[in-house]
C-alpha positions as CSV (number, residue, x, y, z in Angstrom):
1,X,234.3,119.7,190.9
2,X,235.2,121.5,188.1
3,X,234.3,123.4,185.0
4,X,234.9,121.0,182.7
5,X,233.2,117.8,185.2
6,X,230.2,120.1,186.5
7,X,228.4,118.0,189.2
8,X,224.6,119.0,190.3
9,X,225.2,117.7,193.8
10,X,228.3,119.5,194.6
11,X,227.1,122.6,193.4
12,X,224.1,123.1,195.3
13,X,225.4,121.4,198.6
14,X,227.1,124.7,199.7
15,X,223.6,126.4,199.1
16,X,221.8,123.8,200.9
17,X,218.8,125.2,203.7
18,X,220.3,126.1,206.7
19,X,217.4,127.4,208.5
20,X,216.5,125.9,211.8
21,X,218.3,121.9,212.2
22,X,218.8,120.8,208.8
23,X,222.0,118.8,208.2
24,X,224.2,117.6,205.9
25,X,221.9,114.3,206.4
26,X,218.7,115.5,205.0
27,X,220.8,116.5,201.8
28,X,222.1,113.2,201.5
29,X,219.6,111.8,202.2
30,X,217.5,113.7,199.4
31,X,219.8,112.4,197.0
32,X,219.8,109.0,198.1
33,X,215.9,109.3,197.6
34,X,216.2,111.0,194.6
35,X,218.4,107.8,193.1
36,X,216.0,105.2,194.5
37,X,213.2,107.1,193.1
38,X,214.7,107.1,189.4
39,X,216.3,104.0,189.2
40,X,214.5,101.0,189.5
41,X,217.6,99.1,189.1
42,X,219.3,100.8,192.1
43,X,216.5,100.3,194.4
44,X,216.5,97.1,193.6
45,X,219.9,96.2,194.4
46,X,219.3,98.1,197.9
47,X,216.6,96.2,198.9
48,X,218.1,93.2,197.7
49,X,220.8,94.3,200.6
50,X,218.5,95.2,203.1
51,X,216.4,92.1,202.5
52,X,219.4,89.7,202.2
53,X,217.8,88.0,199.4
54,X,217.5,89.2,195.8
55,X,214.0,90.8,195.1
56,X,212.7,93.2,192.3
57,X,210.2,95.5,192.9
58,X,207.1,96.3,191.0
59,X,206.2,99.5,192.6
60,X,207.7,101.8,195.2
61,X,206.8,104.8,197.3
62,X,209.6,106.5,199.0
63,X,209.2,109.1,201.3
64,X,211.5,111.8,203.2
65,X,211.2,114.4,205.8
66,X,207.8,112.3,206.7
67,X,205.9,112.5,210.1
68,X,205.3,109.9,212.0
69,X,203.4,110.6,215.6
70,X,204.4,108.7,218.7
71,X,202.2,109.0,221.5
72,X,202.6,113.3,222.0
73,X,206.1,113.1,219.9
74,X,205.9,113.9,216.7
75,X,209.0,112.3,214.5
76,X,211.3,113.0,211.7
77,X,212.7,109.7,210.0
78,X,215.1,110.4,207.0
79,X,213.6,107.6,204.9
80,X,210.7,105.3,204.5
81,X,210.2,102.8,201.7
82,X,207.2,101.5,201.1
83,X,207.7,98.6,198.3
84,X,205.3,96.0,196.5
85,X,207.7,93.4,195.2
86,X,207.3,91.1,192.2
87,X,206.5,87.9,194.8
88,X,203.8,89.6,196.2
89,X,205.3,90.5,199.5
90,X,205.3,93.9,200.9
91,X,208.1,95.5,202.5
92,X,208.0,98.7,204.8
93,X,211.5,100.1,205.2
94,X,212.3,102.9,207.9
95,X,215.9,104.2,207.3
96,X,218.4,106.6,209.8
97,X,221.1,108.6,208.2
98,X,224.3,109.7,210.1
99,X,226.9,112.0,208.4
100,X,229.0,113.8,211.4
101,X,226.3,113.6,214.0
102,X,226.6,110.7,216.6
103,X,224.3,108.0,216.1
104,X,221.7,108.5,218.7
105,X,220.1,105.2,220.7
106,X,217.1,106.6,222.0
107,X,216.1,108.1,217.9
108,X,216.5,104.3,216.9
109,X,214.2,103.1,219.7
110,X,211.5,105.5,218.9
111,X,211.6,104.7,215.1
112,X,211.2,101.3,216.0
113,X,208.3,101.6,217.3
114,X,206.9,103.5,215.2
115,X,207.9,101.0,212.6
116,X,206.1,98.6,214.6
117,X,203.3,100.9,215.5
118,X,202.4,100.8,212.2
119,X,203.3,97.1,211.0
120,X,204.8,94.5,212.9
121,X,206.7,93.2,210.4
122,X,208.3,96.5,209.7
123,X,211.8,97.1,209.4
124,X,214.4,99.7,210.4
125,X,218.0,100.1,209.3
126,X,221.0,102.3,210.1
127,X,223.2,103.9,207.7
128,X,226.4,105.8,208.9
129,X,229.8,107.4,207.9
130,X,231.7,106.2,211.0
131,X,232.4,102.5,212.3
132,X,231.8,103.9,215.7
133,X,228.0,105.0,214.4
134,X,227.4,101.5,213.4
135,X,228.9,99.9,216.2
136,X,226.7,101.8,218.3
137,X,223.5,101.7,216.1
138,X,224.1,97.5,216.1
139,X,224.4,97.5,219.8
140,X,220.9,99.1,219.8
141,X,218.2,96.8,221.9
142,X,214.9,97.8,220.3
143,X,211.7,97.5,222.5
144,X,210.6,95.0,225.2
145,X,211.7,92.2,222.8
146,X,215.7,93.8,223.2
147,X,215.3,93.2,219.4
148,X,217.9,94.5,216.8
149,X,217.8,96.8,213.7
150,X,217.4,95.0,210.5
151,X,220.6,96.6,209.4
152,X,223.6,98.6,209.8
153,X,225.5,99.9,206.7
154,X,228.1,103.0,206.1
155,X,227.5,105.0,203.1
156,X,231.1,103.7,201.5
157,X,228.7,100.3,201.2
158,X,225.7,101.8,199.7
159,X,228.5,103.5,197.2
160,X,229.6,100.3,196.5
161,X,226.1,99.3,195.9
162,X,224.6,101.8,193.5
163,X,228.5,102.2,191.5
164,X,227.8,98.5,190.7
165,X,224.2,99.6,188.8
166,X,224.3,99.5,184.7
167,X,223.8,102.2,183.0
168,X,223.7,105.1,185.6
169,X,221.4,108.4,184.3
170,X,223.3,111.7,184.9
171,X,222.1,112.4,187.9
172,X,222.7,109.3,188.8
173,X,226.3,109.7,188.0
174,X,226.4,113.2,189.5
175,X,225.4,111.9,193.2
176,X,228.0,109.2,192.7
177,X,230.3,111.8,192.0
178,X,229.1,113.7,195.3
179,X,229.5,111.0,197.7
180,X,233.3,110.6,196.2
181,X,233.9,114.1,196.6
182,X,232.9,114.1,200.4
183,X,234.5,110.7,200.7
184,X,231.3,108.4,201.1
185,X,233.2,106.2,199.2
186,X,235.6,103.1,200.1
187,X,239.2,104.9,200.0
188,X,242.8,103.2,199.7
189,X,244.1,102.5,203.3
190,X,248.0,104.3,204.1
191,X,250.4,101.5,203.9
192,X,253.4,101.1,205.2
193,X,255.8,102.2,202.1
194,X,253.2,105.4,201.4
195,X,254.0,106.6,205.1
196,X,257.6,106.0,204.9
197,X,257.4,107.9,201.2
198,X,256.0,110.6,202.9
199,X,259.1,111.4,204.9
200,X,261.0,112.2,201.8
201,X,258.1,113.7,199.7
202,X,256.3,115.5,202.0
203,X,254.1,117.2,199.7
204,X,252.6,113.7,197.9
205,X,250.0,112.9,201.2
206,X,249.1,109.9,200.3
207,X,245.6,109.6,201.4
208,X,245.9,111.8,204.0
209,X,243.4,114.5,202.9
210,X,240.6,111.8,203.5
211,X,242.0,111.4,206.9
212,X,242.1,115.0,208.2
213,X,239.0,115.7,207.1
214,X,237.7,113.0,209.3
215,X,239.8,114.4,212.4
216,X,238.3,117.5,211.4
217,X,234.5,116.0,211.6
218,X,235.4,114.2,215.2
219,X,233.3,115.2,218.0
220,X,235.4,117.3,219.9
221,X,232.4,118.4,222.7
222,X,235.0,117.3,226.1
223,X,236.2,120.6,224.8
224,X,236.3,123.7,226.5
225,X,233.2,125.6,224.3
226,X,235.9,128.6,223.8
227,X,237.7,125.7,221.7
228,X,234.5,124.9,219.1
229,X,234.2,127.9,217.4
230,X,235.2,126.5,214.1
231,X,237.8,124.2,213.4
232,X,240.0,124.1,210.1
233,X,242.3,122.6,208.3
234,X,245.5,123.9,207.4
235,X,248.5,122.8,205.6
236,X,251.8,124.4,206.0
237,X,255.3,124.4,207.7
238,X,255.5,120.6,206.9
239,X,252.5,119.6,208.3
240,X,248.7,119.0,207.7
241,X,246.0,120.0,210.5
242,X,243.3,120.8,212.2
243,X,243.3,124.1,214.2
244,X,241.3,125.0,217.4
245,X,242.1,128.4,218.2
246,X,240.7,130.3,220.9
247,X,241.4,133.6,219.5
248,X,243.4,135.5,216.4
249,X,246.8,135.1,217.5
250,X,246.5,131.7,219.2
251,X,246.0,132.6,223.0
252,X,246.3,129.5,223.2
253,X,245.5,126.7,220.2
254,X,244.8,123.1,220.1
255,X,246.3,121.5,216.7
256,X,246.6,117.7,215.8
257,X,247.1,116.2,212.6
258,X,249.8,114.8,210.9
259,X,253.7,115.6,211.1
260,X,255.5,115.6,207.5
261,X,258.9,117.7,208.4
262,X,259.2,118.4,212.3
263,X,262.0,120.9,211.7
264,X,259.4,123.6,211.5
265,X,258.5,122.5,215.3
266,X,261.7,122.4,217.1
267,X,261.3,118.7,217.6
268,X,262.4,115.4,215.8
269,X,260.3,112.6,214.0
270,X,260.1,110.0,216.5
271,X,260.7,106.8,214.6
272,X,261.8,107.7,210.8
273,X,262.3,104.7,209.8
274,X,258.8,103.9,209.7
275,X,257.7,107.3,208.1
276,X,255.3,110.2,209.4
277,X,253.9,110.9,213.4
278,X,250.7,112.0,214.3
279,X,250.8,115.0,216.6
280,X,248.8,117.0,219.5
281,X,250.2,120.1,220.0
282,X,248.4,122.7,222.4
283,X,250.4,126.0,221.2
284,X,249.9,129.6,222.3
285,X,251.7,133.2,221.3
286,X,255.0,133.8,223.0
287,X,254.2,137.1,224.3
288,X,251.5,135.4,226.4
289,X,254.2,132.4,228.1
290,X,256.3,134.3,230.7
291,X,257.9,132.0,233.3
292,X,256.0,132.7,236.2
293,X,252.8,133.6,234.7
294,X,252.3,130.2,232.5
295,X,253.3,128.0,235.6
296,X,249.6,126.9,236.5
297,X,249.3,125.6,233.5
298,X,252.8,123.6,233.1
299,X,252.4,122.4,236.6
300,X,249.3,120.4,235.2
301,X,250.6,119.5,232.0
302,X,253.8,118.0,233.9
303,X,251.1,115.9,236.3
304,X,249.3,114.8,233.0
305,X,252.7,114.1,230.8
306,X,253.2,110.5,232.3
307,X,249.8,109.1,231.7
308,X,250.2,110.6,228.0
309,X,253.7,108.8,227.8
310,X,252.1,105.1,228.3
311,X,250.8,105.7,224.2
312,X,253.1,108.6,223.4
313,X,256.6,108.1,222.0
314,X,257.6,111.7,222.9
315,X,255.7,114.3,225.3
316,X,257.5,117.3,225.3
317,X,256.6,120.8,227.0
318,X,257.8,124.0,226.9
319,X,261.6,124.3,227.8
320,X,262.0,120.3,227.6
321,X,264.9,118.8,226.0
322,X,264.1,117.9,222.8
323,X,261.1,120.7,222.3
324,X,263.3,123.8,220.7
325,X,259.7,125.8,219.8
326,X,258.7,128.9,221.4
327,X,254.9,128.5,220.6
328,X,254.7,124.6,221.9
329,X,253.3,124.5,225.5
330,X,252.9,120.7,224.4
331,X,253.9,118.3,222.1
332,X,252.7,115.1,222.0
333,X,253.6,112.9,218.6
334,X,253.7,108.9,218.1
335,X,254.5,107.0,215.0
336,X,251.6,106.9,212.7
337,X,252.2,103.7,211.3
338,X,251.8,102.6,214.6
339,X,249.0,104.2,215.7
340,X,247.2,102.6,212.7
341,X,249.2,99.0,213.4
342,X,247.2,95.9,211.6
343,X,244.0,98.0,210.6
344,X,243.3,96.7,206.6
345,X,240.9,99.4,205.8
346,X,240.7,102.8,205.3
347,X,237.7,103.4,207.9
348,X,239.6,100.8,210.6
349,X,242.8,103.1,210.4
350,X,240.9,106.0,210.5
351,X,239.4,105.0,213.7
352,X,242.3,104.0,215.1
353,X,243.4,107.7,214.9
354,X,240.2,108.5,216.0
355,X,240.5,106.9,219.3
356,X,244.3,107.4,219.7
357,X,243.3,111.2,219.9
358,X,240.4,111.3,221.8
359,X,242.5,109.6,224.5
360,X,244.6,112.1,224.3
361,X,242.2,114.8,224.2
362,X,240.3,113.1,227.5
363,X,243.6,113.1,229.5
364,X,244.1,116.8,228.7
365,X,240.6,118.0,229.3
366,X,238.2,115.4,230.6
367,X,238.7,116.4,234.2
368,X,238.7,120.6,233.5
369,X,241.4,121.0,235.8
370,X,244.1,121.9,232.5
371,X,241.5,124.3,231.0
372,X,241.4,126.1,234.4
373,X,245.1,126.3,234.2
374,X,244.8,127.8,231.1
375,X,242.8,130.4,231.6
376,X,244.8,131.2,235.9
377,X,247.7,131.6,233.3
378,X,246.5,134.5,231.3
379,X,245.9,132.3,228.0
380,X,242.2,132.8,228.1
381,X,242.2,135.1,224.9
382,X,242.0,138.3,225.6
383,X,244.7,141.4,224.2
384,X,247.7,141.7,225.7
385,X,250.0,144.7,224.8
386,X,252.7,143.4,226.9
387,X,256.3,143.9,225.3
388,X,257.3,141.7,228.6
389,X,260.4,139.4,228.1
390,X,259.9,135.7,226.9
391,X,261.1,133.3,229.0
392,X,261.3,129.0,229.4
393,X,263.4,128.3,226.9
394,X,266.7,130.4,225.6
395,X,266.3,128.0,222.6
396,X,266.0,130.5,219.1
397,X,263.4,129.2,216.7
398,X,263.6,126.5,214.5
399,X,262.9,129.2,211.6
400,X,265.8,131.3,212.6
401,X,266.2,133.6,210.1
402,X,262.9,134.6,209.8
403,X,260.0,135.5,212.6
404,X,258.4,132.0,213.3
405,X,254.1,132.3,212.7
406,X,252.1,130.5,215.3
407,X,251.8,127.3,213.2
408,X,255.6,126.8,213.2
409,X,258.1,126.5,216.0
């Protein structure tokens, strides 16, 4: 957003109530609302979607942040339409909206009975950001009957929906703009040629904003909890990522992303002829990695390097051939255009990163053996005023001529 493009939605979203568990969902789901509310003609056209047939509605109540009791539960759902339609018919609509949150089974089965509860013709429908929220929202059984919702969209389609409505009021436009901005919208999948390009103009990224700041939204709770306090993106020293640290001066730090220039890292791109890698790297200060006092943790790392090999094209550790860094406990890096093979769409590439790194992530810390490691090895995060000398590697920096910060080798 800018000064000269002002946008309503964008401007109040970072002042958005906070108190208790609001989300990001019950903003966007206000707006939503709001749209459907204003604009016969978009409400139309979603109903029309829901319904699989094309209907127009004479009158519509549409209601949010509405209770509904269930036995001694009292629930929350983000949406219900209530809509009289030209033929006579009418149609009562529950709605759940996902943003970052995982799509939650047991929510769905309590709004559909509610739903039912209070019609049996009722009808409930999903709508999330991530394929993996729909996949799990359709795979839903609802009830005795093992029923199914009535739908299961991502927000890119309802975008595509409501951009498709004539003549579009300002606010209108302004929540269009809002779902763009947060990328709610269909994006342009990385193609083969864009990742290669990005080898030799680093700086372009080529869609790759959109796809960090999905990495950054992944659930990351296998995690150690000292891991969660906030993670970030970051772009420098030829490489954009998202950052874990544990403390200020990375005792220790998970990062993955995307590598543009590996020279910063003391390794080498692993296939550049097909362009960029994708990269785990789990990175701590030097001072803290003294031979003897880090070998807990590198004697698990080593045990868990061969099951990350089998979809790894390089897993390198501290003093390994190949791994000239001083800060890199572990690097772990595969071609992106691989990762991302024969996915067509932005969103199937996306999860396909997705995955690829929560593997990696599981192997590391699923069984809390490494993070046990971690911590027997002094890189639990607290101050160390040890001048002691660094050993491992007798490799300089990649940045020689210059002290190397913890992002960079």
């Amino acid at each position: 957003m800018s000064e000269s493009d002002p946008n309503l939605f964008n401007a109040l979203f970072d002042f958005r109530p906070r108190e208790g568990h609001t989300a990001k969902e019950n903003f966007l789901s206000e707006g939503f609302a709001y749209v459907l509310r204003t604009s016969k003609l978009a409400c139309d056209a979603w109903l029309s979607e829901v319904l699989k047939r094309r209907v127009e509605t004479k009158s519509t109540k549409i209601h949010t942040r509405n209770s509904e009791r269930f036995g001694d539960t009292v629930l929350f759902p983000d949406m219900l339409i209530e809509a009289e339609l030209t033929d006579g018919t009418l149609e009562i609509i529950y709605s759940e909206h996902k943003w970052e949150a995982d799509c939650d089974p047991n929510q769905l089965q309590n709004y559909f009975a509610i739903a039912k509860q209070r019609r049996a013709d009722s009808r409930v429908v999903f709508i999330g950001r991530t394929l993996e929220q729909r996949r799990v929202a359709a795979g839903t059984h609802l009830g005795a009957e093992k029923a199914q919702l009535d739908g299961c969209f991502l927000w890119e389609e309802v975008y595509e929906i409501l951009v498709a409505v004539p003549e579009p009021d300002a606010i209108f436009r302004q929540f269009l703009g809002f779902m763009k901005t947060h990328g709610l919208n269909p994006g342009v999948p990385l193609s083969p040629s864009g990742l290669l390009a990005l080898v030799e103009a680093p700086k372009a990224k080529l869609g790759l904003d959109r796809a960090i700041e999905r990495l950054r939204e992944m659930n990351l709770s296998l995690l150690p909890p000292r891991f969660l306090s906030g993670p970030r993106v970051e772009e420098k020293w030829g490489s954009l990522y998202v950052v874990l640290a544990t403390s200020a001066d990375w005792r220790p730090a998970l990062v993955f992303g995307f590598l543009l220039t590996p020279v910063h890292y003391g390794v080498g791109m692993t296939k550049p002829a097909k362009g960029i890698d994708l990269m785990l790297r789990l990175a701590a200060n030097p001072e803290r990695m003294r031979s003897e006092r880090i070998r807990p943790a590198l004697t698990v790392l080593s045990r868990k390097q061969p099951e990350l090999k089998s979809t790894a094209d390089s897993v390198l550790l501290i003093g390994d051939e190949g791994n000239s860094s001083r800060w890199s406990l572990l690097m772990v890096q595969r071609c992106l255009a691989e990762v991302i093979g024969d996915a067509q769409t932005e969103l199937e590439q996306h999860e396909s990163i997705r995955k690829l790194l929560n593997h990696w992530l599981t192997i590391l810390f699923g069984d809390g053996v490494l993070e046990a490691a971690l911590l027997d090895s002094g890189l639990d995060g607290s101050a160390d005023t040890s001048n002691a000398e660094i050993a491992l590697t007798s490799s300089p920096p990649a940045c020689a001529n210059s002290t190397p910060p913890p992002a960079a080798a």
